[in-house]
N, C-alpha and C positions, 0 to 999 in steps of 0.2 A: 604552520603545523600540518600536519597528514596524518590521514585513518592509515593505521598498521595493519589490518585483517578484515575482510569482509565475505561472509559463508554466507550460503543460502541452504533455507531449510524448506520441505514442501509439510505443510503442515492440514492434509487432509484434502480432497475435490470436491467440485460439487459438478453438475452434467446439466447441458444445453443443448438445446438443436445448434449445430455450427453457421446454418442459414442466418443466426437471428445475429450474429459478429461480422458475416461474411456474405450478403446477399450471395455471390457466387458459388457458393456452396451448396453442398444437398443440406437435407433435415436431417439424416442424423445427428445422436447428438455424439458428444465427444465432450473430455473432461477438461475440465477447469480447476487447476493447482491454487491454492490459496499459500503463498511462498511469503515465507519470512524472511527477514536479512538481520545476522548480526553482526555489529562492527565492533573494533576493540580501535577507542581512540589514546595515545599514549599518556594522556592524562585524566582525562573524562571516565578509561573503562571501558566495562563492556553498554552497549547500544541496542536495542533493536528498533526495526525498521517493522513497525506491525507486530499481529500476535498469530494470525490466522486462527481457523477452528479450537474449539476445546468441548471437553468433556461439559464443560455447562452451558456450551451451545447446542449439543446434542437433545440435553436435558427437558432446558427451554422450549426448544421448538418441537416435544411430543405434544403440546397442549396448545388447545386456541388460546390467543389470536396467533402465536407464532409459529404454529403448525404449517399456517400460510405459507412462510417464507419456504419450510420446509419443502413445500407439496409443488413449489413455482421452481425450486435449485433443490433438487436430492441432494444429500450430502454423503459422502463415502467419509468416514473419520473413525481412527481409534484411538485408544489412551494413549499408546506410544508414538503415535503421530503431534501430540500436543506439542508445541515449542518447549515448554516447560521441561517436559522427559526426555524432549532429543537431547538437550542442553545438561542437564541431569546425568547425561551418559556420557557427556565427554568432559565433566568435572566442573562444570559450572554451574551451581547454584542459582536460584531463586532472586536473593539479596546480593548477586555479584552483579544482577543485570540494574544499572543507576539511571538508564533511561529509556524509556520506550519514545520514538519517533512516528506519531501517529498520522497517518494519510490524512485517513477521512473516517467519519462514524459508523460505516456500515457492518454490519454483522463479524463479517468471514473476517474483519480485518482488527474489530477489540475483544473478540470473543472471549481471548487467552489473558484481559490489563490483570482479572483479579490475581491471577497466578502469580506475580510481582509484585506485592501489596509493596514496597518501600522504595521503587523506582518513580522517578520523575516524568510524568507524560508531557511530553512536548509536542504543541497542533497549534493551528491556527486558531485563533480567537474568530475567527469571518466564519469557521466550520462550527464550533461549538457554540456558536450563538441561533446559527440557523436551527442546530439539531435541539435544542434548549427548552425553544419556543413549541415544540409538538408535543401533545398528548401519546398516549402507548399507542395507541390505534395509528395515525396519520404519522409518527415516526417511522411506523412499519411500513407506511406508503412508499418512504423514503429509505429502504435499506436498513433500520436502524435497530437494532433488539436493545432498548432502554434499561431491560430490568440485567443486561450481562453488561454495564458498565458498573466500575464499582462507588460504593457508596459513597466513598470520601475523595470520589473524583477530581471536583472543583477544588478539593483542597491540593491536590497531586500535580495541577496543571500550571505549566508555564504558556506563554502566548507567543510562541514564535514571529509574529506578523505585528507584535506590540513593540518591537524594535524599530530602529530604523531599515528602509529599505538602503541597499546598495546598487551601484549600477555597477552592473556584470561585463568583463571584458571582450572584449571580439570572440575569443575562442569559443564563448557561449554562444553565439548569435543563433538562432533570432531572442530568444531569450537575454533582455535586457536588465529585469530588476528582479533583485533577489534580497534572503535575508540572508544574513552569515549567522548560524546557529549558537557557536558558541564564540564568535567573534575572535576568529584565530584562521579563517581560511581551508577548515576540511571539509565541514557541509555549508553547504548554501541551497535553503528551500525556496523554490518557486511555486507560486499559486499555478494551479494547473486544475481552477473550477473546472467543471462541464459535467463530467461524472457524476458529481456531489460539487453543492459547496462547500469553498474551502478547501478541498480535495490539494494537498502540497507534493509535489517533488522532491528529489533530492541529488542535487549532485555530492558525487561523494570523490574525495580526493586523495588517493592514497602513495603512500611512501614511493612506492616503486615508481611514482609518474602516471600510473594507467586512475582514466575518469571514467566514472559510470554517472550515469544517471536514474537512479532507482523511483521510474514513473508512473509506480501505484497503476489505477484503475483508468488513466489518460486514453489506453486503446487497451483489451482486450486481448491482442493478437500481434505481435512485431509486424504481423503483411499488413495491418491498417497501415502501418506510417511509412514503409517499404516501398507500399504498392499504392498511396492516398486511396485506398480501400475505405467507405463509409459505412456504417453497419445499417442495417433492416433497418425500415423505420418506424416499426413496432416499435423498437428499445428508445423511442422518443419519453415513453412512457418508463423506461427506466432511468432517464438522463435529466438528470436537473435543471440544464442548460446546454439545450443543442446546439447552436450557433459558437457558444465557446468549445464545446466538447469537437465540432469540424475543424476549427482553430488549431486546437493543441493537435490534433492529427495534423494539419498540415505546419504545426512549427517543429514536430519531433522528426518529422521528414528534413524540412530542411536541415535541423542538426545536426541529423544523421550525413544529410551531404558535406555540411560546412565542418566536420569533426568527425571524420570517417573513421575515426580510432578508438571514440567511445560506444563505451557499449550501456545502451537504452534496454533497462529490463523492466518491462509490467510486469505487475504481481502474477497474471492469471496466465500469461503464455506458454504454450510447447518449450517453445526452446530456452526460456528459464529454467521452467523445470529439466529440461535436458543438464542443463549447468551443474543443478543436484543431482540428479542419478548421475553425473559423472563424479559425483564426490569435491566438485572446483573449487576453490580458494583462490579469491583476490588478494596479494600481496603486496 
């Protein structure tokens, strides 16, 4: 089976010095698209891959402690930026969407779950168990705004990673083990720690033949894995795990050699976001 449709929405930025992604760079800063993906699988439905920004991340972070987050990533975001309302405008409903696909726990990226109250969130169990264990304060060490997950979360969640693993064919190399999501061959998540734990991939498989791989928070920037670009070693102190986080930079390189057909999109890149302001559809 194959994903019939897969859009990308940009759903609000937030702004950094470019130095801090790209030693090579100067300090200005330059923005940072928080992108969603949604997929339409021929019997699952509609999908999303993330929720980016919302109106109750705005909210949130006017007040300590989560002002923090605020005052370290400004955020640019408005109501019609939410995924909820893009979606809304092109006739898709709330309760049409049956499962959110979550990376990792960090802000930009569950901001939007409550907006969905009766979709199934699917994440690693390795990810939600790290974030679990923190109090509000050292959550927020870690990316994570606690009080914008929703309440009946635990009850919503499947565990991707409580599957079996599969061993993934040549075409994926270097990436060998994955999970098949709904056990039919369109997605397959890889663990792709280093960001965050737990932090999951996604290949995504669609009708036409064309593969992507939707790589969340893995690099930052397409030139990381382009150019094995490493980023400032400040963001040590954003990174959960350095030494995996150099890893997946150098295994989405070789991908990119060993599959020079697929297209590797991070959440936070230019030329993602380019994808959307060109209005693109995967088919």
């Amino acid at each position: 089976m194959r994903i019939e449709m897969l859009k990308l929405y940009e759903c609000g930025y937030c702004t950094h010095p470019e130095k801090i992604v790209n030693p090579k760079r100067p300090l200005k800063k330059i923005k940072f698209p928080a992108i969603v993906a949604l997929l339409k699988h021929p019997t699952k439905g509609y999908i999303l891959f993330d929720t980016g920004y919302s109106k109750r991340f705005i909210e949130e972070t006017k007040s300590f402690p989560y002002s923090i987050y605020a005052k370290l990533t400004p955020v640019s975001f408005t109501e019609s930026k939410s995924i909820k309302n893009q979606l809304m405008k092109e006739g898709i409903n709330p309760t049409d969407i049956r499962y959110i696909i979550l990376s990792h726990f960090h802000g930009d990226h569950t901001a939007g779950l409550s907006d969905f109250p009766s979709a199934t969130i699917l994440t690693f169990k390795k990810a939600y168990d790290h974030v679990k264990q923190f109090n509000k304060i050292k959550a927020l060490t870690k990316g994570c705004l606690v009080d914008l997950l929703p309440k009946d979360l635990h009850d919503r969640m499947d565990f991707i990673d409580e599957s079996p693993e599969i061993s993934l064919n040549d075409q994926l190399q270097p990436f060998e083990e994955g999970y098949d999501v709904f056990q039919d061959g369109s997605l397959i998540a890889v663990d792709l720690t280093g960001h965050a734990i737990g932090q999951l991939g996604l290949f995504v498989f669609l009708k036409s033949g064309k593969q992507l791989l939707l790589c969340a928070d893995a690099v930052w920037q397409s030139e990381a894995y382009e150019e094995l670009i490493f980023p400032h070693k400040i963001t040590s102190i954003l990174i959960e795990d350095v030494p995996f986080y150099k890893e997946n930079i150098i295994k989405l390189h070789q991908l990119s050699k060993n599959v020079p057909k697929i297209d590797i999109l991070p959440t936070h890149c230019q030329k993602t976001w380019n994808l959307v302001k060109e209005g693109f559809k995967y088919e």
